[in-house]
C-alpha positions in Angstrom: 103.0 91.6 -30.8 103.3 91.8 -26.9 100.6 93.9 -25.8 102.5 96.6 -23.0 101.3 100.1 -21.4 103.5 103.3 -22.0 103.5 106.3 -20.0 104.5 109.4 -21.9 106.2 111.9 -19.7 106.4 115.3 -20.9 107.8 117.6 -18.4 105.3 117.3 -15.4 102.6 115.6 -17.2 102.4 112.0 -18.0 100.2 110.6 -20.2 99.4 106.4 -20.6 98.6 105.1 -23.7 98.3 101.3 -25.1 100.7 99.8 -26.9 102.1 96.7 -28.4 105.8 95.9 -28.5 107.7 93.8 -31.3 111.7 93.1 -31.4 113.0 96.8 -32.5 109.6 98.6 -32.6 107.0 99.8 -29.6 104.2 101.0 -31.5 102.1 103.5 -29.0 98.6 104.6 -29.8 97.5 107.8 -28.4 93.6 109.1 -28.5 92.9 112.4 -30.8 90.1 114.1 -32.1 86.8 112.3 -33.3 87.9 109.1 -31.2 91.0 108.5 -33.5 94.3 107.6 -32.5 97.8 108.7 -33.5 100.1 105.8 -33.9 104.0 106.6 -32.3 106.5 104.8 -33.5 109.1 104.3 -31.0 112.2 103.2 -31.6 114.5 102.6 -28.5 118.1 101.6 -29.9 117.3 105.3 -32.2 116.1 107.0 -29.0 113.1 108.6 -31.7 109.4 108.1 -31.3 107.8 109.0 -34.8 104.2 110.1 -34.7 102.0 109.8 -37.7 98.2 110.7 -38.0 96.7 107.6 -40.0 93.4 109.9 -40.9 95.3 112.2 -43.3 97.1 110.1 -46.5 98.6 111.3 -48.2 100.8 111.9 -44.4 100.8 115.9 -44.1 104.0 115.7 -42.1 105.8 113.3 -39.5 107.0 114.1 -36.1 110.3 112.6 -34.3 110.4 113.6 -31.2 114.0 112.7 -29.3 113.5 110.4 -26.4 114.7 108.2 -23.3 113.0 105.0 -22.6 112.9 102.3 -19.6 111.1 99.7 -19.0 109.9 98.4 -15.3 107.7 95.4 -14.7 105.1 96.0 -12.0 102.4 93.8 -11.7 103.0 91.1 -13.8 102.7 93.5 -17.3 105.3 95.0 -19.1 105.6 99.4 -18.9 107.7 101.6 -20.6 108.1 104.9 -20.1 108.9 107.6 -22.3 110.3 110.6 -21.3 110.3 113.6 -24.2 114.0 115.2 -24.5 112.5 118.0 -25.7 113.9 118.6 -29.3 112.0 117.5 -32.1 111.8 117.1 -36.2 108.8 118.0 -38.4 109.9 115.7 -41.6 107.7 117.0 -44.4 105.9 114.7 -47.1 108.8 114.9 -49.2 111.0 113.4 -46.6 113.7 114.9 -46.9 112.5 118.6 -46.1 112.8 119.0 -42.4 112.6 121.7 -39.1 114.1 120.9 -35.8 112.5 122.2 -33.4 111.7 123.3 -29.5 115.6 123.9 -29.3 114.9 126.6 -27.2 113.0 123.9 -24.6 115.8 121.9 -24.8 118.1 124.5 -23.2 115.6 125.4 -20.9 115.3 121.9 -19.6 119.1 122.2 -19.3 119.7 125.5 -17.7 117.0 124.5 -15.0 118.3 121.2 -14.0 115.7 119.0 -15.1 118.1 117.7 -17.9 122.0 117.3 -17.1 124.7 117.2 -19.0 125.0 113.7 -20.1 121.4 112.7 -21.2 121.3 115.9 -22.6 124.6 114.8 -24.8 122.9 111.4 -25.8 119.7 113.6 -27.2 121.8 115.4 -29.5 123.7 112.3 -30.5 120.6 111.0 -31.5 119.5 113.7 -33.2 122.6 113.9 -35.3 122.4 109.9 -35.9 118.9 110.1 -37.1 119.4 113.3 -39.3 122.3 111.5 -41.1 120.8 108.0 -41.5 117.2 109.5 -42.5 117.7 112.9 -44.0 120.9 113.9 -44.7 122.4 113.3 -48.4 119.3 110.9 -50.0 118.6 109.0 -46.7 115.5 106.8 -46.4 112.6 108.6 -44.2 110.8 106.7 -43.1 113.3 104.3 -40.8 112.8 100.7 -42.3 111.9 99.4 -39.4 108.3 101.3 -39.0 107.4 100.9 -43.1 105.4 97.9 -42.2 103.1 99.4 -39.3 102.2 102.3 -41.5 101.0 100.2 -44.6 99.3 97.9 -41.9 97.6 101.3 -40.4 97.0 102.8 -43.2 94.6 100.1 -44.4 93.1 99.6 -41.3 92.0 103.0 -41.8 91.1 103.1 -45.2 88.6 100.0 -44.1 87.0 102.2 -41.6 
């Protein structure tokens, strides 16, 4: 994996993180409490970053959180930059139990300009794609494509 920075922007605050990028997946890793991290999965052609605390297994619950990404080579070293769309999904361990969330952000963002109509249409396309592939009617959560880091995280922490 390409190793790459990501800057998470969250309204006015931005926040950079390491990360590593592979074909389909950027994998983020974020400090937390007692110097461990919290691994986001990102996927950009699902516009969803998937956070998942590697401490607590089994996984209390997962968090997508709907996002846009670019990428901008300065430097030399490859960026990417997040920006939260404000709506998210607390997925429950039984994957298939979920809560959308921060709807009331969402508009916010909307009614004060910060998000305009279109990206604002492509958020809740993507919500509406993921909540059909991965939770509606017997879906597979997680997406296939992050399955691999969290085994490979998981036992990296379970060595610690």
């Amino acid at each position: 994996m390409k190793q790459v920075t990501v800057f998470w922007h969250d309204g006015d605050r931005v926040e950079t993180w390491a990360g590593r990028i592979a074909d389909d997946i950027l994998v983020a890793e974020r400090a937390c409490q007692e110097g461990r991290q919290r691994y986001f999965f990102i996927l950009p052609e699902r516009s969803v970053a998937i956070a998942v605390p590697p401490w607590d297994w089994p996984v209390p619950e997962y968090w997508a959180y709907f996002v846009h990404m670019c990428d901008a080579r300065q430097t030399g070293e490859l960026e990417w930059h997040v920006f939260d769309r404000e709506i998210d999904v607390i997925v429950e361990p039984d994957c298939q139990t979920y809560r959308v969330i921060d709807l009331n952000d969402f508009a916010d963002a909307i009614a004060d300009g910060r998000l305009t109509a279109e990206p604002a249409c492509r958020t809740l396309d993507a919500l509406q794609v993921f909540l059909d592939e991965y939770l509606h009617g017997g879906g597979k959560f997680p997406p296939a494509e992050i399955a691999r880091f969290l085994a490979e995280n998981r036992n990296k922490e379970v060595q610690k």
